[in-house]
Backbone as CSV, one residue per row, in Angstrom:
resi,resn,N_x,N_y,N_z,CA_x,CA_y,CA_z,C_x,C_y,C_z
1,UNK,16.520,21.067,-3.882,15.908,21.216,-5.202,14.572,21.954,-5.085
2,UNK,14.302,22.664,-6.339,12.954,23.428,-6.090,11.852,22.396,-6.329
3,UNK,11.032,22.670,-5.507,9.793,21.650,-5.262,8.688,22.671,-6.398
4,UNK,8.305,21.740,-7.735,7.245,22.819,-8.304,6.091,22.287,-7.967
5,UNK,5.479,21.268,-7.370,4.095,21.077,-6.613,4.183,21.874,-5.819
6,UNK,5.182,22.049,-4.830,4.744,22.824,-3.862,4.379,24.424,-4.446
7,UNK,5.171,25.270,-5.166,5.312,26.531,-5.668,4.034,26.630,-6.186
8,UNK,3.455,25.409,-6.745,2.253,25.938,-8.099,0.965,25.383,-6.764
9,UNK,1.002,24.620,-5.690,-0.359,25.247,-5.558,-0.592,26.135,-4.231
10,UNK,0.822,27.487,-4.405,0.767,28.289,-3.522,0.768,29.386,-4.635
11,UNK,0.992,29.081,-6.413,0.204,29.981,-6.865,-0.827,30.656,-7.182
12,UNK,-1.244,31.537,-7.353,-2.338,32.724,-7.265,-2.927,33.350,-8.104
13,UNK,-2.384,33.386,-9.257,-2.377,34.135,-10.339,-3.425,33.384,-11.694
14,UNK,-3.952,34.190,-12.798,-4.467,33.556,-13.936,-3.486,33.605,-14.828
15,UNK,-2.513,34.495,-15.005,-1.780,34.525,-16.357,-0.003,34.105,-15.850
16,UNK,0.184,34.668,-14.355,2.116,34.725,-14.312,2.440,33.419,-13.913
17,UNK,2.886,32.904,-14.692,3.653,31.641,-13.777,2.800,30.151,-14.526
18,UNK,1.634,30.597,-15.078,0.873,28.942,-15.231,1.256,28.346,-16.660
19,UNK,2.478,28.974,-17.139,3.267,28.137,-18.276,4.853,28.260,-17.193
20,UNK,4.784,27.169,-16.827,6.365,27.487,-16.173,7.602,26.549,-16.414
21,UNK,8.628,27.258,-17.084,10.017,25.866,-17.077,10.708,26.020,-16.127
22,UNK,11.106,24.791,-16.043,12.463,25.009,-14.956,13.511,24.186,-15.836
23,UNK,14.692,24.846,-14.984,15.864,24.463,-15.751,17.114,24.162,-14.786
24,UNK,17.700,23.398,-15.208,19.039,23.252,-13.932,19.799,24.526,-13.864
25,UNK,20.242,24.142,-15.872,21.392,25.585,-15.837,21.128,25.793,-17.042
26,UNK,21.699,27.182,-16.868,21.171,27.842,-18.868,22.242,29.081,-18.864
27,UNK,22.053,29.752,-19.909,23.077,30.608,-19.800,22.144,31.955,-19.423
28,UNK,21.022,32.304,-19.575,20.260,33.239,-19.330,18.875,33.491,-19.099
29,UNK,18.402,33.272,-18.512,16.892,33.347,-18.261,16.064,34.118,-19.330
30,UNK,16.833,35.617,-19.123,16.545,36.419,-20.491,16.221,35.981,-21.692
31,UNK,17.849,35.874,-21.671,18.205,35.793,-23.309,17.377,34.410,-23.878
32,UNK,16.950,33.178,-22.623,16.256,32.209,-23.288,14.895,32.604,-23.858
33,UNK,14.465,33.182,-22.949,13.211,33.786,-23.723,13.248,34.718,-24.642
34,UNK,14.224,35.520,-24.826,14.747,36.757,-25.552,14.724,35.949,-27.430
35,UNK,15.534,34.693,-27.345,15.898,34.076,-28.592,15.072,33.092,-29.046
36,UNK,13.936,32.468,-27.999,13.144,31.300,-28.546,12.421,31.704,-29.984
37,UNK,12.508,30.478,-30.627,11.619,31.101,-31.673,10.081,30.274,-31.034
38,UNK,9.948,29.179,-29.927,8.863,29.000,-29.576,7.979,30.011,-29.412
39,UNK,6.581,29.776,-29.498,5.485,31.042,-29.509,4.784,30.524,-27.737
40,UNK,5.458,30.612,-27.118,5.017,30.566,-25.385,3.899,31.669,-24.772
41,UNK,2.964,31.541,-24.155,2.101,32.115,-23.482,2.406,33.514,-22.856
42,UNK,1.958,33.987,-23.007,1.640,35.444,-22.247,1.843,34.646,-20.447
43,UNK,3.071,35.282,-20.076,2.921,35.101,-18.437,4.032,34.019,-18.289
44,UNK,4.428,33.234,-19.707,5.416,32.105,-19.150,6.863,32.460,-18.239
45,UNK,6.835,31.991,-17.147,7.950,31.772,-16.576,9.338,31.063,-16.835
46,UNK,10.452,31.602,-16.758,11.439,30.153,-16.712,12.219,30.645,-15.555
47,UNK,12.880,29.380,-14.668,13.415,29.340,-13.880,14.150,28.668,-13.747
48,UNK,15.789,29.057,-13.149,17.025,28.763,-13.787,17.283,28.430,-12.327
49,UNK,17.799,27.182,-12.425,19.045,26.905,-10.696,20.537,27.360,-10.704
50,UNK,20.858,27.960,-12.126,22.418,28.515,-12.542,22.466,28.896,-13.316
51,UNK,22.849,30.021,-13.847,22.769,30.985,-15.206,24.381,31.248,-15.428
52,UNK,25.136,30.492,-16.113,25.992,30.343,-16.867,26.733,32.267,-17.139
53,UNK,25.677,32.679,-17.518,25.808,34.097,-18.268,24.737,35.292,-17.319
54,UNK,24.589,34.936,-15.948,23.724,35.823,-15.506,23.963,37.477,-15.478
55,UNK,22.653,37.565,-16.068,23.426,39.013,-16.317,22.348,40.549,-15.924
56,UNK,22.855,41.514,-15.145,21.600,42.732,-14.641,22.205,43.735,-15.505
57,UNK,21.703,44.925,-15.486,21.610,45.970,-16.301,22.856,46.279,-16.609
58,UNK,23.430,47.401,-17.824,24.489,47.609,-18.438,25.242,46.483,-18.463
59,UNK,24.483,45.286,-18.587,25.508,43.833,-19.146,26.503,43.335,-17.942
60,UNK,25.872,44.225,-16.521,26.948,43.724,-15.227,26.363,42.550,-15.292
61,UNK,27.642,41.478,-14.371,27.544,40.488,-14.387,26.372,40.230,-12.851
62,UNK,25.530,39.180,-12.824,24.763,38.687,-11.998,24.914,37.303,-11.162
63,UNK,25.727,37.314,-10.352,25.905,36.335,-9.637,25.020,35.943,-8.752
64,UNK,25.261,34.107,-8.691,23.784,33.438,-8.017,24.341,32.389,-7.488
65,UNK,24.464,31.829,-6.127,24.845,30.422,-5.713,23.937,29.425,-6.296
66,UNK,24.455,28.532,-6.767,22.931,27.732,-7.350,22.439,26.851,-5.999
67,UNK,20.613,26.433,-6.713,20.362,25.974,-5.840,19.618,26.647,-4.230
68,UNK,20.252,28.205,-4.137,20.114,28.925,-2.996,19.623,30.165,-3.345
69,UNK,19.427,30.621,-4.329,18.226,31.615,-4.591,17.297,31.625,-5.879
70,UNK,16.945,32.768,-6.182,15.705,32.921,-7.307,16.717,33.364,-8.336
71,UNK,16.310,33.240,-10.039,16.897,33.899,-11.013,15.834,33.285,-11.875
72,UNK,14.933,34.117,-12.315,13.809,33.650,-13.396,13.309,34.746,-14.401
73,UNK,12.886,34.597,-15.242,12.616,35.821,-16.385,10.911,35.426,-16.481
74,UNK,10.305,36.311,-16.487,8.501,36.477,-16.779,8.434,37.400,-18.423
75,UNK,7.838,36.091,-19.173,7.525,36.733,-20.608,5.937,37.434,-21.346
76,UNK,6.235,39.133,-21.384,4.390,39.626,-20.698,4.657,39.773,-22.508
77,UNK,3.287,40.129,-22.872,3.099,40.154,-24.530,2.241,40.393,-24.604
78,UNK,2.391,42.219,-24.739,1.607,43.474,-24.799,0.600,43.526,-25.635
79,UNK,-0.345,44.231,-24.658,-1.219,44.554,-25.838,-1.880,45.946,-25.865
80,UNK,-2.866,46.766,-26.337,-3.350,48.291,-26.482,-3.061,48.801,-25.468
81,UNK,-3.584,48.113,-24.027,-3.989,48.876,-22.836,-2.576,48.781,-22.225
82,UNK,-1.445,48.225,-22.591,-0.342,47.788,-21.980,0.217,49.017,-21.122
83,UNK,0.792,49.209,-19.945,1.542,50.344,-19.834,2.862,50.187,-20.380
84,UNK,3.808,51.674,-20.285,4.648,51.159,-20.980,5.952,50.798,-20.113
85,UNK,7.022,50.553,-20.804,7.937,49.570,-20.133,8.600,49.993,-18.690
86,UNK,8.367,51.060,-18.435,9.477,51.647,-17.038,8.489,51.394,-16.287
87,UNK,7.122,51.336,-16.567,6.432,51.674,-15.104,6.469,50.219,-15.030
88,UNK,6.338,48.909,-15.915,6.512,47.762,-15.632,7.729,47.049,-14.557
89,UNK,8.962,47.896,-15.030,10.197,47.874,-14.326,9.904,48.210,-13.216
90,UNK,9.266,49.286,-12.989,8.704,49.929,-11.528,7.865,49.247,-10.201
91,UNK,7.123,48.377,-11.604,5.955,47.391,-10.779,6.726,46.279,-10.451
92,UNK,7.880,45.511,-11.315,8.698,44.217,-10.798,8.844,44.587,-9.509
93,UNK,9.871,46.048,-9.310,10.989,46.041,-8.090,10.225,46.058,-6.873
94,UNK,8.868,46.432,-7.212,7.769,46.903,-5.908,6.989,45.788,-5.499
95,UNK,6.623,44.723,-6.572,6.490,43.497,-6.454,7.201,42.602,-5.142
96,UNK,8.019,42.823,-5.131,9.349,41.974,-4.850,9.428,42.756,-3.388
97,UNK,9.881,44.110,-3.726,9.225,44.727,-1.944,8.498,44.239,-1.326
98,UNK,7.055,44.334,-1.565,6.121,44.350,-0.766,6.012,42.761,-0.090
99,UNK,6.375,41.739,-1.551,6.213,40.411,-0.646,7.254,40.174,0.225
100,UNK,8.409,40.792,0.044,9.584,40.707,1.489,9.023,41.763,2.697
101,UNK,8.048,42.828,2.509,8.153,43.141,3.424,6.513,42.253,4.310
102,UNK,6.254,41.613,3.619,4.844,41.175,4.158,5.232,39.333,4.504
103,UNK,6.388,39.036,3.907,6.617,37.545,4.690,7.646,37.669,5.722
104,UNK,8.428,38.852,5.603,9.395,38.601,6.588,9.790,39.998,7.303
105,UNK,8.815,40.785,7.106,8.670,42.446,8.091,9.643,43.105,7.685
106,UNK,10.510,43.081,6.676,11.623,43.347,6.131,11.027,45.394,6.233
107,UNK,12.635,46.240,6.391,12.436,47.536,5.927,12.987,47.645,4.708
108,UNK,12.202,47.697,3.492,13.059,47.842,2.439,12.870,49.187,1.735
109,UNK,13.914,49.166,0.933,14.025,50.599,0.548,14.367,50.373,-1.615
110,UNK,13.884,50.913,-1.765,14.002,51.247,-3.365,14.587,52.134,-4.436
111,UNK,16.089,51.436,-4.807,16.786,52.322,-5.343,16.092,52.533,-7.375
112,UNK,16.217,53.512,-7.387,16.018,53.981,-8.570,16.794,53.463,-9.939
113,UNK,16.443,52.639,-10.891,15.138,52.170,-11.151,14.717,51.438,-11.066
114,UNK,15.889,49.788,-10.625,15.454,48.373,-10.460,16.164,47.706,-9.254
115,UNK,16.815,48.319,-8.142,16.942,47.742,-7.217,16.497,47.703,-6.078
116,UNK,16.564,46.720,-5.387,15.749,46.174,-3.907,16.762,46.255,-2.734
117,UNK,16.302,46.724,-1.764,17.408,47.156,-0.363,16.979,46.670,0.645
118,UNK,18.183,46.318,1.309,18.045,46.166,2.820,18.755,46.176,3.783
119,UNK,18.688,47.716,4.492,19.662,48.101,5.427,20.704,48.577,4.292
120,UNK,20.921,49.251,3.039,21.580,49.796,2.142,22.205,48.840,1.477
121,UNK,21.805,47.325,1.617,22.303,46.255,0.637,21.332,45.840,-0.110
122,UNK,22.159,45.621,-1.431,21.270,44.894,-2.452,21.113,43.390,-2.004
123,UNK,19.517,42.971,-2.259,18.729,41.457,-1.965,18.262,41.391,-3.099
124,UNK,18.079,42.366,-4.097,17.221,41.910,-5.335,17.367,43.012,-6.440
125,UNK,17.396,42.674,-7.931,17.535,43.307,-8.981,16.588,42.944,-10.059
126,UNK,16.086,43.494,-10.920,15.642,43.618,-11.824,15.964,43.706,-13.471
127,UNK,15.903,43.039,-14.203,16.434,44.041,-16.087,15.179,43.200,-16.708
128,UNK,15.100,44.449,-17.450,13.928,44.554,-18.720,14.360,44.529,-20.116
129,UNK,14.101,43.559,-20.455,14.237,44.058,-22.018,13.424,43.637,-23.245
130,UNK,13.445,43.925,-23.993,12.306,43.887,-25.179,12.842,43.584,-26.529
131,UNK,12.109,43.105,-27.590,11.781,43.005,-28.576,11.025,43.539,-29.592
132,UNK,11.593,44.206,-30.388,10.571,45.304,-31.415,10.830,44.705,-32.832
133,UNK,9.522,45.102,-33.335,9.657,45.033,-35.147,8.354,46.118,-35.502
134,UNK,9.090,47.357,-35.817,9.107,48.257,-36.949,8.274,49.079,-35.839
135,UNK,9.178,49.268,-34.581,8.689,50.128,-33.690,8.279,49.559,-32.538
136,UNK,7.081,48.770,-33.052,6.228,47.960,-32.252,7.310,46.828,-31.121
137,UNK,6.781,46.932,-29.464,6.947,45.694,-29.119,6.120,44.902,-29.366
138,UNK,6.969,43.615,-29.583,6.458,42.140,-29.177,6.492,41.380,-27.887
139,UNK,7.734,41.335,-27.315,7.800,40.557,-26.117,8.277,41.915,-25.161
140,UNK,8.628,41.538,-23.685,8.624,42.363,-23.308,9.459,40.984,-21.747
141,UNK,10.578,41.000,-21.322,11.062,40.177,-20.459,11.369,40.548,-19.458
142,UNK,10.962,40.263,-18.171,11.017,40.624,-16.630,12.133,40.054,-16.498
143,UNK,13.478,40.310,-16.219,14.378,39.365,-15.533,14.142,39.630,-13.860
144,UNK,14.164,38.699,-12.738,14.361,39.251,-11.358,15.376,38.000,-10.792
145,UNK,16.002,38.901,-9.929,17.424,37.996,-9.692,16.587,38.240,-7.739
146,UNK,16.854,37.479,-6.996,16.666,37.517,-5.694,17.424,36.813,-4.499
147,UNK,18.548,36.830,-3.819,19.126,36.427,-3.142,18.636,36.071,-2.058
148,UNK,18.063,34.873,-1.747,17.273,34.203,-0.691,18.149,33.507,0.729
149,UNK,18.750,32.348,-0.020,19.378,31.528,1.006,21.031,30.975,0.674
150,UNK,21.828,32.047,-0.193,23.257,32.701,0.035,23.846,32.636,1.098
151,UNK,24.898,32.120,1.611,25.108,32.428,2.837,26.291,33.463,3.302
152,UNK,26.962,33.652,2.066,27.734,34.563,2.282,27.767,34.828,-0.102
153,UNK,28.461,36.157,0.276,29.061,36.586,-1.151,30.446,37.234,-0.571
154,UNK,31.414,36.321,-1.685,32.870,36.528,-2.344,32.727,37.475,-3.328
155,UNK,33.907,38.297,-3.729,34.150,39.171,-4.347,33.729,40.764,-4.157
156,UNK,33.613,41.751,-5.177,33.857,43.022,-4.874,32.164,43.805,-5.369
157,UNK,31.516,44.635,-4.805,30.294,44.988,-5.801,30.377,46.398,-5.410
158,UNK,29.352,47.037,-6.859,29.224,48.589,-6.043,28.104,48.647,-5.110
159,UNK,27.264,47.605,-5.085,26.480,47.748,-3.646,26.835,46.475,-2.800
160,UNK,27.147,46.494,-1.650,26.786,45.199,-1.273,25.496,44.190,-1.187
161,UNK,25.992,43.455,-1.587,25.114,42.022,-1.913,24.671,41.501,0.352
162,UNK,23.271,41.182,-0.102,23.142,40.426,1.079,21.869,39.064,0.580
163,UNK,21.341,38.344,1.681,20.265,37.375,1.166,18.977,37.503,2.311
164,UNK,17.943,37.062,1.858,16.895,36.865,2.834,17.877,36.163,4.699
165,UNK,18.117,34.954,4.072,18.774,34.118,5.186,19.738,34.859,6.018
166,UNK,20.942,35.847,5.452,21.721,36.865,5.886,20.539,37.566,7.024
167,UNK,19.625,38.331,6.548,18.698,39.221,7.276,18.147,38.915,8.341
168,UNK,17.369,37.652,7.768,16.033,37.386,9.058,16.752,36.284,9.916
169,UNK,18.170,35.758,9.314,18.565,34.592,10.264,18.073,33.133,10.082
170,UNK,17.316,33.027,9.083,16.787,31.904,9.178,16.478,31.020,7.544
171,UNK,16.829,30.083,7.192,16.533,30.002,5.735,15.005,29.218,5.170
172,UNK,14.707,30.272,4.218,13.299,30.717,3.659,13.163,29.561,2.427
173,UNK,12.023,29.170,2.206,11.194,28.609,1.374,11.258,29.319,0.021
174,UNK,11.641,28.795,-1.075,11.942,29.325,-2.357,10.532,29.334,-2.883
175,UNK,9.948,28.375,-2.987,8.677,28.012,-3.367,7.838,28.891,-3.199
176,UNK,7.675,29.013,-2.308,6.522,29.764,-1.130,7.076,31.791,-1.760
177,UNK,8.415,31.687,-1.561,8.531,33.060,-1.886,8.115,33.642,-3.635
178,UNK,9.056,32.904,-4.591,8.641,32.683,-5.637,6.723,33.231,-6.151
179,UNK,5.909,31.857,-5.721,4.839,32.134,-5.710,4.116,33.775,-5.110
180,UNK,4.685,34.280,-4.147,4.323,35.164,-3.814,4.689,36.466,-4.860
181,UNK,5.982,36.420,-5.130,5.905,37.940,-6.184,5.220,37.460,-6.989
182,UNK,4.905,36.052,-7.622,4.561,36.582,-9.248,2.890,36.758,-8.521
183,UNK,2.285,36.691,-7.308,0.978,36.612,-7.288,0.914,38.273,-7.404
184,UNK,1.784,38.890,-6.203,2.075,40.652,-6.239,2.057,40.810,-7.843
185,UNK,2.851,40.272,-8.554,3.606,41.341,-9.846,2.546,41.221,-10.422
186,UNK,1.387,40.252,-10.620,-0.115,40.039,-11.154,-0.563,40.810,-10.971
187,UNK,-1.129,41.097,-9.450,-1.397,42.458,-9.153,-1.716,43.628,-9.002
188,UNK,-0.306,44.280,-9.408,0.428,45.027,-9.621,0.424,45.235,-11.099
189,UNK,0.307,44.221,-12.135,0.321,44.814,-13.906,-1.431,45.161,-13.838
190,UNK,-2.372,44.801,-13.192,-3.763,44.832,-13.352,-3.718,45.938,-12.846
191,UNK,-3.306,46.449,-11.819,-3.840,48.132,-11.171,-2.811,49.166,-12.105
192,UNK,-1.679,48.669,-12.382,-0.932,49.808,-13.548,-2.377,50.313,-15.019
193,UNK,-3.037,48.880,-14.970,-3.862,49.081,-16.394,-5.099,50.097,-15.821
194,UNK,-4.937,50.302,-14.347,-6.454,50.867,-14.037,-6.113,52.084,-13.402
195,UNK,-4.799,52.293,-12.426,-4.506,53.544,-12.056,-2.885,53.215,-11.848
196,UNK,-2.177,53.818,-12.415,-0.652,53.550,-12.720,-0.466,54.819,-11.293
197,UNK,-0.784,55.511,-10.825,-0.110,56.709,-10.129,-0.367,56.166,-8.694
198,UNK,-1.535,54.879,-8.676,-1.353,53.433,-6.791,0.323,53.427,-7.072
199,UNK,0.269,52.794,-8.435,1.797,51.684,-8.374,3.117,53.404,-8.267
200,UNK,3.113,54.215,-8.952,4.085,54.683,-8.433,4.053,55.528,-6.926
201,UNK,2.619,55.791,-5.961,2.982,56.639,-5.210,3.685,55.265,-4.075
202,UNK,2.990,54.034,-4.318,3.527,52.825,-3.687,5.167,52.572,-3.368
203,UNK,5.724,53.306,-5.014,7.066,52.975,-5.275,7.998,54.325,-4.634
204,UNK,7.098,55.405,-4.890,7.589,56.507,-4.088,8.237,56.670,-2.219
205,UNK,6.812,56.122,-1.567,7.324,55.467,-0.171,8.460,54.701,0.158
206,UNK,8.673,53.929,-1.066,9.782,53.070,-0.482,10.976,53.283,-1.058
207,UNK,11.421,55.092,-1.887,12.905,55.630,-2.072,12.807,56.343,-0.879
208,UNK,13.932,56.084,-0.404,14.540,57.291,0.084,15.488,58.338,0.115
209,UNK,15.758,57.969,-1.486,16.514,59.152,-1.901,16.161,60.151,-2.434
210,UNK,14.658,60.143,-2.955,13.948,61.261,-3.328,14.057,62.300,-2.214
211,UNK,14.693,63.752,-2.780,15.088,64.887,-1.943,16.070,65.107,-1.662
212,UNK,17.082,64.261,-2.087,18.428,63.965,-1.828,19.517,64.417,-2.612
213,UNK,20.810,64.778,-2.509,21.270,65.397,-3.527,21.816,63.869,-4.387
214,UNK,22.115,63.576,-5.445,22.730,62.512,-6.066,24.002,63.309,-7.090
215,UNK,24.489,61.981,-7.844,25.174,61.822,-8.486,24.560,60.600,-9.417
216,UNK,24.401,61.290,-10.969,23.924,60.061,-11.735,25.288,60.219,-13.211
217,UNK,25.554,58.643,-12.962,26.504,58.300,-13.727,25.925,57.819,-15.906
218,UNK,25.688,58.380,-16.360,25.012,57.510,-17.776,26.175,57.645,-19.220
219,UNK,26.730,56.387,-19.010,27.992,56.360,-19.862,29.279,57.280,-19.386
220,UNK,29.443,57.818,-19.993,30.979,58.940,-20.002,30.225,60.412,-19.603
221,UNK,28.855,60.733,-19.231,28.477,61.262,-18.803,27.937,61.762,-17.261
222,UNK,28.491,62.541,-16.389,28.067,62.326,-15.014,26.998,63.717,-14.760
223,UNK,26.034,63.577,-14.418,24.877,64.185,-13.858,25.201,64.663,-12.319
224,UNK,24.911,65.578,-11.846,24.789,66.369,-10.262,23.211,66.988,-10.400
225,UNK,22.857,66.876,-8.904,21.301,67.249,-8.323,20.965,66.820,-7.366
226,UNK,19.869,66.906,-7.321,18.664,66.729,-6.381,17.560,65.884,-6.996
227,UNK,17.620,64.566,-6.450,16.237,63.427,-6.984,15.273,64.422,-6.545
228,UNK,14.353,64.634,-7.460,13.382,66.129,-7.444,12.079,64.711,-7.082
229,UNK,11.874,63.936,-7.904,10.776,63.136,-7.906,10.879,61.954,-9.311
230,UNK,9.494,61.237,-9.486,9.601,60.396,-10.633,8.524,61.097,-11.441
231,UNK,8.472,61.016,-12.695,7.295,61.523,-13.342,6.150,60.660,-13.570
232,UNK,5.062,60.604,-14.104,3.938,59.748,-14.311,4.442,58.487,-15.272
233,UNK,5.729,58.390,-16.094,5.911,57.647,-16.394,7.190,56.744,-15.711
234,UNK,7.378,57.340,-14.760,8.196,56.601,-13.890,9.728,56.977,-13.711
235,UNK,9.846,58.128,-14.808,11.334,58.478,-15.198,11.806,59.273,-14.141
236,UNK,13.154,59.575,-13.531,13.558,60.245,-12.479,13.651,61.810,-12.972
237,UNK,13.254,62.509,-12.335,13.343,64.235,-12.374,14.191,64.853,-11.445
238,UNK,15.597,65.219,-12.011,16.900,65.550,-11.650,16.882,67.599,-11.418
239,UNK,16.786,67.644,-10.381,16.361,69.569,-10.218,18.256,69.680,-10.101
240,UNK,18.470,70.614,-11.314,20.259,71.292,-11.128,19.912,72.957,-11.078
241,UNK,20.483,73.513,-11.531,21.074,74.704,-11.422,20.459,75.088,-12.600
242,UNK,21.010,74.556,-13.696,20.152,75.170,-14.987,18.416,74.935,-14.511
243,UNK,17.170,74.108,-13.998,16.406,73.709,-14.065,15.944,72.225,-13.672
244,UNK,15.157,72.081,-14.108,14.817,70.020,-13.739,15.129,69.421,-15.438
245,UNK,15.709,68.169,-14.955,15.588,67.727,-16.137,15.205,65.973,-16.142
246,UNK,14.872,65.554,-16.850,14.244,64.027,-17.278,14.839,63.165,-17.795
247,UNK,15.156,62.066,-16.269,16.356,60.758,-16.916,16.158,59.834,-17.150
248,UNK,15.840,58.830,-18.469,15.488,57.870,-18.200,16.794,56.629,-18.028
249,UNK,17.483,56.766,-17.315,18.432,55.485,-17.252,19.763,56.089,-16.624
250,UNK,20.667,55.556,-15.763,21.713,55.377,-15.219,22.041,54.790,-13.752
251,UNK,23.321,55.076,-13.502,23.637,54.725,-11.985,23.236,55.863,-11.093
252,UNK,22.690,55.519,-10.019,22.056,56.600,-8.894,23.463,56.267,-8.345
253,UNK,24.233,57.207,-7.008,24.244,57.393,-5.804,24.306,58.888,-5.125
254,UNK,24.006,58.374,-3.672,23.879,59.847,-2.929,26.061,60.311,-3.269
255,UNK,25.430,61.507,-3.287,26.693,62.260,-3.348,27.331,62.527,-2.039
């Protein structure tokens, strides 16, 4: 079971994490915060031991052993200076890097726009989504899914799935890890508000598909190129034949 004495006084932070729920099982981390009509704090956490309905980008499904890894949603609630939502997406996935590569020497690598690698397997994902009225956001929801202490994954994926425990051999402290991104993703939203181009040249180092030729999949539409770079707002810059052009959203792979 997750120990929250232990997690909260290895937290770090003034705003992420110091409204925090936990929950056995729910159907979505998201969508709970997505539908509350409660008026919850800037920074509230919830954290799920089984998500019924777990779910990562284009509505794929998100599978989680319960009990044996992370699946929690962070609820931020923007204001003037806010950046805007991709480079936030940008700052989760780098979040989540840096504290795997600083508790457990991990080489990780960063697929474009919300996934986490290791050794060309997915350990961690990301989805964002928001809430608007009459343009304007209101909420703004971090989902991060993190495969810690999994010991194996059943079934079929387009990346393979691996876990902390898979990697380093040894099984890791939820608590202890937990506490650590949201202290990073803290961070990490404070230097986006002061120099956003730390957080992406940060995020830059750790693709290595930038330069690469790809294949980007977006709906019934398929894209060919060269990952040229990201732009200042974080969006991928696709160099073809006609010119470069500006993507904000799909499936990456190398071709």
């Amino acid at each position: 079971m997750f120990n929250i004495e232990e997690f909260d006084i290895k937290l770090d932070t003034q705003v992420i994490g110091r409204n925090f729920i936990y929950v056995e099982e729910i159907d979505s981390t998201n969508d709970f915060l997505m539908k509350t009509e409660e008026n919850y704090p800037n920074g509230t956490v919830v954290l799920a031991e089984h998500q019924s309905s777990g779910k990562g980008r284009r509505n794929k499904e998100w599978k989680s052993e319960k009990n044996n890894n992370l699946t929690f949603s962070i609820l931020l609630l923007p204001n003037p200076n806010f950046p805007n939502v991709n480079l936030i997406n940008l700052s989760a996935s780098l979040a989540i890097a840096q504290t795997l590569e600083n508790l457990y020497q991990f080489d990780i690598e960063l697929k474009w726009p919300n996934d986490v690698l290791i050794n060309k397997k997915k350990i961690s994902g990301v989805l964002i989504e928001t809430i608007s009225k009459s343009d304007k956001i209101e909420k703004i929801i971090v989902g991060m899914g993190i495969n810690v202490n999994q010991p194996t994954f059943a079934g079929k994926y387009d990346i393979r799935p691996t876990s902390i425990r898979i990697e380093s051999k040894r099984e890791v402290s939820r608590e202890k890890l937990l506490s650590e991104i949201l202290n990073q993703f803290e961070e990490n939203l404070l230097l986006l508000e002061k120099s956003s181009s730390k957080i992406l040249n940060a995020w830059r180092l750790r693709c290595k598909m930038i330069g690469e030729k790809v294949k980007i999949i977006r709906g019934k539409e398929t894209k060919f190129g060269i990952f040229d770079d990201i732009d200042h707002n974080g969006f991928l810059i696709l160099k073809t034949r006609e010119g470069y052009e500006k993507i904000h959203g799909g499936d990456i792979s190398l071709r």
